[in-house]
C-alpha positions as CSV (number, residue, x, y, z in Angstrom):
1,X,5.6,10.1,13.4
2,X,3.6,7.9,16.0
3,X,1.3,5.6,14.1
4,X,-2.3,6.6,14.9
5,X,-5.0,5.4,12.4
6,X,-7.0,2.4,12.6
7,X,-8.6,1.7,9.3
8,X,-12.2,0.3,8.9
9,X,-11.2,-1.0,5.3
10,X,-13.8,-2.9,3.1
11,X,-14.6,-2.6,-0.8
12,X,-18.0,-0.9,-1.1
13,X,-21.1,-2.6,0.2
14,X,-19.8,-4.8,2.1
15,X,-20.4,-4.2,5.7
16,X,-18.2,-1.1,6.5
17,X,-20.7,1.2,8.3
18,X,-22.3,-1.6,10.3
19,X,-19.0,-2.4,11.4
20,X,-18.5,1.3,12.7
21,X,-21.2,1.3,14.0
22,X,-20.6,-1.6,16.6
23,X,-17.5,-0.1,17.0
24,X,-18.5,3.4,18.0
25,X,-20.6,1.7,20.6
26,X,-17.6,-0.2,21.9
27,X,-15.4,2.9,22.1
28,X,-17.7,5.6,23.4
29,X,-19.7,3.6,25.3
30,X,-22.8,4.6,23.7
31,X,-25.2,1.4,23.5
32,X,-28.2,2.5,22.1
33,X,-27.8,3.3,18.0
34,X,-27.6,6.4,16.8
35,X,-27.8,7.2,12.7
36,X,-27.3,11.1,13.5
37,X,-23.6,10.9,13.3
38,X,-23.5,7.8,10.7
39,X,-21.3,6.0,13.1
40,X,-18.1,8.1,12.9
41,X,-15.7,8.0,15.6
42,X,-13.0,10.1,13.0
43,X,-13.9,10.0,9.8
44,X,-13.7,8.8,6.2
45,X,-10.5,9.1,4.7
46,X,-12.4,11.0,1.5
47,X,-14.0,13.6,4.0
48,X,-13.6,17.2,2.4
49,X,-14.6,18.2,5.8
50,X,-11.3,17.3,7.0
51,X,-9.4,17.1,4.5
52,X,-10.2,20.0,2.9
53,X,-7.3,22.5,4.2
54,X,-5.0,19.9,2.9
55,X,-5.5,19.2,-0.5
56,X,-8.7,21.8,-1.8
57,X,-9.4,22.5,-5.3
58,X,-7.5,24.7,-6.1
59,X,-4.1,22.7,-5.4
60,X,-4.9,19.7,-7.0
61,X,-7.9,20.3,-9.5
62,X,-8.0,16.5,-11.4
63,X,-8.9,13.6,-9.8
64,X,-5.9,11.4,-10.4
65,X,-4.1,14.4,-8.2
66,X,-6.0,13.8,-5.0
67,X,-5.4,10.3,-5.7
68,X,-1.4,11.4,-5.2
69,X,-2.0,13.7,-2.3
70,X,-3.9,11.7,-0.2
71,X,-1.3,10.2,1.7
72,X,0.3,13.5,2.8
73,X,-3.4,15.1,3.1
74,X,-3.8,12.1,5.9
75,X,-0.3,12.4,7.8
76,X,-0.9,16.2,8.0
77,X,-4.4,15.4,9.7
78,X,-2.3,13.2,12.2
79,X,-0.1,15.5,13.2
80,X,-3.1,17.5,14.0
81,X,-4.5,15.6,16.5
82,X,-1.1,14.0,18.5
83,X,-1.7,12.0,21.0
84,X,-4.8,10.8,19.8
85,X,-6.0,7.6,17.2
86,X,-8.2,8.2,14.9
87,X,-10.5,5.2,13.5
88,X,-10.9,6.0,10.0
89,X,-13.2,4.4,7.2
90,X,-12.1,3.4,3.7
91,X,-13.0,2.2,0.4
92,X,-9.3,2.4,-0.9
93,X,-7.2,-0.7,-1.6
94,X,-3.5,-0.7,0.3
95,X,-2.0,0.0,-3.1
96,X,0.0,2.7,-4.7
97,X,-1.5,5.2,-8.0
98,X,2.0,6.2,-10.0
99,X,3.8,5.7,-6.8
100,X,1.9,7.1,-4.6
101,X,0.5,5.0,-1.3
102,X,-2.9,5.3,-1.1
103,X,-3.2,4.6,2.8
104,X,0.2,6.0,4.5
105,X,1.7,2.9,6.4
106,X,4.0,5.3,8.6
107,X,0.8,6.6,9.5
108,X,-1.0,3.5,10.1
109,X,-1.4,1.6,13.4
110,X,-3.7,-1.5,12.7
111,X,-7.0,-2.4,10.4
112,X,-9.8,-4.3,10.2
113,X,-10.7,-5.8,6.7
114,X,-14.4,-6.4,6.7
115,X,-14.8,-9.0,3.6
116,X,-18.3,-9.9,2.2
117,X,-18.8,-12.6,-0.5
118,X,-19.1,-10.7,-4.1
119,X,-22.8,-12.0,-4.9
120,X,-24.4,-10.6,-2.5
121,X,-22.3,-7.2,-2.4
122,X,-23.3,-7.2,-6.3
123,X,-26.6,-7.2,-5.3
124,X,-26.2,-4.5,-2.9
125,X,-24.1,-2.4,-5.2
126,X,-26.9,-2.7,-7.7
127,X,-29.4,-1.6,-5.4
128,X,-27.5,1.5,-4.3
129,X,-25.7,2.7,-7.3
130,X,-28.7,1.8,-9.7
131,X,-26.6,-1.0,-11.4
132,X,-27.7,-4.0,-13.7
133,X,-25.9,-7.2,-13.1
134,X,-23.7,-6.6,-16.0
135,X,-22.6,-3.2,-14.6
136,X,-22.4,-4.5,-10.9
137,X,-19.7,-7.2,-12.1
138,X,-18.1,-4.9,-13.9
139,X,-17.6,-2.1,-10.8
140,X,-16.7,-5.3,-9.0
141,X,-14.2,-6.7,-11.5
142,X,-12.2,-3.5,-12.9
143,X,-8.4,-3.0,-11.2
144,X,-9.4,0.0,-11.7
145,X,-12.6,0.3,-10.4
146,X,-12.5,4.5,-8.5
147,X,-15.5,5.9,-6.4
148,X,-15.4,9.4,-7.9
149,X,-15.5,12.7,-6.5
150,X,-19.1,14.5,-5.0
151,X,-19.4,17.1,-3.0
152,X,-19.0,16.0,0.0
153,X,-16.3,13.4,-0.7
154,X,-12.9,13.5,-2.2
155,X,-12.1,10.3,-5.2
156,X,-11.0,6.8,-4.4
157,X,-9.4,4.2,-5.6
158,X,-11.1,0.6,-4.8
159,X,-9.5,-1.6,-7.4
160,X,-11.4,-5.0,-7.7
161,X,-13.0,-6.8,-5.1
162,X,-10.2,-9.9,-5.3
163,X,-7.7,-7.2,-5.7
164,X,-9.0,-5.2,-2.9
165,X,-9.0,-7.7,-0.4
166,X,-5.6,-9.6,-1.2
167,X,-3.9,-6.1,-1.0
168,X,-5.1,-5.7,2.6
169,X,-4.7,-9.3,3.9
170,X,-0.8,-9.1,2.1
171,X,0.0,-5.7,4.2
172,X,3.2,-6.3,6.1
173,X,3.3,-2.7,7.7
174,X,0.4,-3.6,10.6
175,X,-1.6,-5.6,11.8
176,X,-5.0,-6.4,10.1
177,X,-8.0,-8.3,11.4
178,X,-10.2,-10.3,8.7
179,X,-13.9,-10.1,9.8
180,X,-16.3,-11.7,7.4
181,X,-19.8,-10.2,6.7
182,X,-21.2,-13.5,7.0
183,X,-19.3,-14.1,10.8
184,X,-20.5,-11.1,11.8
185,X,-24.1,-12.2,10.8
186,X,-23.9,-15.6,12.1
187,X,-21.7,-15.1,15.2
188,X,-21.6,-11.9,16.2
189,X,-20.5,-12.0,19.8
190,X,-17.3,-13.9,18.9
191,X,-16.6,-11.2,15.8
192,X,-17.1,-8.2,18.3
193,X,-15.1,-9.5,21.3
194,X,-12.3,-10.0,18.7
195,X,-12.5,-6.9,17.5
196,X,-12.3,-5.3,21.1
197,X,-9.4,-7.5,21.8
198,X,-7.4,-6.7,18.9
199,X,-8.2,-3.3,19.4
200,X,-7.9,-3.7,23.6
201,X,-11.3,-1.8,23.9
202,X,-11.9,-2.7,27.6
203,X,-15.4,-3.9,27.8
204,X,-17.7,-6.7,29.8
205,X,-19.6,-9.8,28.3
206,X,-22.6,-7.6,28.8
207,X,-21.3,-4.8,27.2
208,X,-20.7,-6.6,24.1
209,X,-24.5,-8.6,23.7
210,X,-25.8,-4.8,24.5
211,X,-23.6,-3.2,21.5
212,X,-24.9,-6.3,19.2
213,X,-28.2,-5.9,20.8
214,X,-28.5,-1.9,20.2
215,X,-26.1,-2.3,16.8
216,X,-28.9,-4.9,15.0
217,X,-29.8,-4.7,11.3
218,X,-32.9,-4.6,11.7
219,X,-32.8,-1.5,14.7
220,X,-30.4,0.5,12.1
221,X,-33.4,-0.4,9.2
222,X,-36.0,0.9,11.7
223,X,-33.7,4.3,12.5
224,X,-33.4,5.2,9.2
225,X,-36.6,4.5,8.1
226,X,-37.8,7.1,11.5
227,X,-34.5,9.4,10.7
228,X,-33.4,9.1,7.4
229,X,-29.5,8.7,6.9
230,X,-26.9,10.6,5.1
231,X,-25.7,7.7,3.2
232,X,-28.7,6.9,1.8
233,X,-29.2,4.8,-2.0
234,X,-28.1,7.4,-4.6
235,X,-31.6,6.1,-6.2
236,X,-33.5,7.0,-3.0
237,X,-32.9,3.8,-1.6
238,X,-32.4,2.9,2.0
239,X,-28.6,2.3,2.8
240,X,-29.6,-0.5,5.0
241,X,-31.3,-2.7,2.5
242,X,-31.4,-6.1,2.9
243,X,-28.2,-7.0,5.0
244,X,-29.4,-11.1,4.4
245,X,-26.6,-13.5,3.5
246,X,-27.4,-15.4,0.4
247,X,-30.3,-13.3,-1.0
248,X,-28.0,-13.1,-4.1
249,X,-30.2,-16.2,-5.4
250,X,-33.2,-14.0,-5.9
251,X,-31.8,-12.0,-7.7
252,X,-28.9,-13.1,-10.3
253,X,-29.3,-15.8,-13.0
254,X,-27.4,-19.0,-12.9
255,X,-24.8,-17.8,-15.9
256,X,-24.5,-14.4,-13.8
257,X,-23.4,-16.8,-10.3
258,X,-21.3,-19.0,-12.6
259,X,-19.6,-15.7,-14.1
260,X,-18.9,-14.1,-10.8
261,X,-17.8,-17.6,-9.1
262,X,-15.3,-17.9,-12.5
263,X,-14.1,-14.7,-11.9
264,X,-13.6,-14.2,-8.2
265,X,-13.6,-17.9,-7.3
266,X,-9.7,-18.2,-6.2
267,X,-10.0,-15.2,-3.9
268,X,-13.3,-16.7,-2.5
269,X,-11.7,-19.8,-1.4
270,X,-9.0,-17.9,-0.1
271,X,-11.3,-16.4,2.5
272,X,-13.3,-19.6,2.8
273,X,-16.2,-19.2,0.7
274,X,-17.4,-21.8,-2.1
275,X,-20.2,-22.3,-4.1
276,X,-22.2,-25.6,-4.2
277,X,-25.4,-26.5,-6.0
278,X,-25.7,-22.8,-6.8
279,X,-25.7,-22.1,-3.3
280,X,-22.8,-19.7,-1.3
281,X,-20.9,-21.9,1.6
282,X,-19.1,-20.1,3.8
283,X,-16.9,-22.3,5.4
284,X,-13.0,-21.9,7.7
285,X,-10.5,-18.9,6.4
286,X,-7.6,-21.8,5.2
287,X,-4.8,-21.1,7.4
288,X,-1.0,-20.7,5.2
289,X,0.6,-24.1,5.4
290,X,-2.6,-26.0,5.8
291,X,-4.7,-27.7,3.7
């Protein structure tokens, strides 16, 4: 089959939807936001809206079996649109559950990994699932860390956030582009032309600083707080919370930064974060072969 999908892939909270939503301006050309349509361009790849025909209740009833029928759920949705790429959101790691892939590489045509340092998506986990510290680390630390079923959304599985992100960045299959939270934040014009490039989304100079310009934190903040939006806090929270970098120091203890740097501190310098003082440096992604 003709590899179509181009996965938005990021563990939870860490910059996924604002990421589709700068890209749904690229594609459609739409540059004012819009939370109406909660920045789809295709989907989620947990959507019972589409995926429903393919793997409903009553064919696979437990969790761990949409886990296993995911893959063929998502090739039989490509088939149903030929011709045509779909740019799909996920919260799954590139891994396997008892053999089974959980993001179909024959079906796969690029991605963009959007990585975000595990303090602060602790903090925003904890906001939005209603989490203390303790439980935040843990949703971030389990391999087997699942986003379960509701009813508007199939299971998935996550894994940990080192996990997570070392499954994506070690894909063979495709290509995949790393974009950091913290890039995006600091230098957003040089993440979003890369992302049109790598993606060869013909657009202008202009067109770019109005997609940043439309695509803001603080304009999607505003929207929801005039619109509402379907992703909201499951505690009633706004989805678009803080969105700060660093704001992490407000809010965990010293042993809770020094736990989380111990745990996820290789992977961090991996992707070129470090932590100094107490305080997050985000710093070059080291390059294999260089130190």
């Amino acid at each position: 089959m003709t590899k179509k999908i181009i996965w938005i892939a990021s563990f939870p909270k860490s910059g996924n939807t604002w990421t589709r939503f700068l890209l749904r301006s690229l594609v459609t050309g739409t540059r004012t936001a819009d939370l109406s349509d909660g920045g789809q361009i295709s989907g989620a790849c947990t959507s019972k809206a589409m995926l429903a025909q393919y793997m409903g209740p009553e064919q696979v009833p437990m969790a761990a079996d949409r886990l296993i029928a995911r893959a063929k759920a998502l090739i039989a949705v490509c088939d149903d649109f030929p011709g045509q790429q779909l740019l799909m959101k996920t919260h799954s790691a590139y891994v396997q559950f008892h053999g089974a892939p959980q993001i179909p590489p024959e079906a796969t045509l690029a991605a963009i990994l959007v990585v975000r340092n595990p303090f602060d998506v602790m903090c925003s986990c904890m906001n939005h699932f209603g989490f203390d510290a303790e439980g935040a680390f843990d949703f971030l630390a389990q391999p087997t860390t699942t986003m379960g079923e509701s009813s508007t959304h199939f299971p998935v599985l996550c894994t940990s956030w080192d996990e997570f992100s070392d499954s994506w960045m070690s894909a063979r299959d495709f290509p995949v582009l790393v974009q950091r939270y913290e890039d995006m934040k600091s230098h957003p014009f040089t993440c979003v032309r890369s992302m049109a490039r790598a993606f060869k989304i013909q657009v202008t100079e202009d067109d770019i600083i109005d997609t940043i310009v439309a695509n803001r934190f603080k304009n999607l903040q505003a929207l929801e707080g005039e619109q509402g939006f379907g992703e909201a806090s499951m505690r009633g929270e706004r989805f678009f919370f803080r969105g700060e970098v660093g704001y992490f120091k407000e809010i965990l203890s010293e042993q809770m930064i020094l736990k989380v740097w111990e745990r996820f501190g290789p992977m961090m310098k991996k992707l070129g974060y470090g932590l100094e003082n107490g305080d997050l440096v985000v710093g070059p992604i080291p390059q294999p072969g260089k130190n």
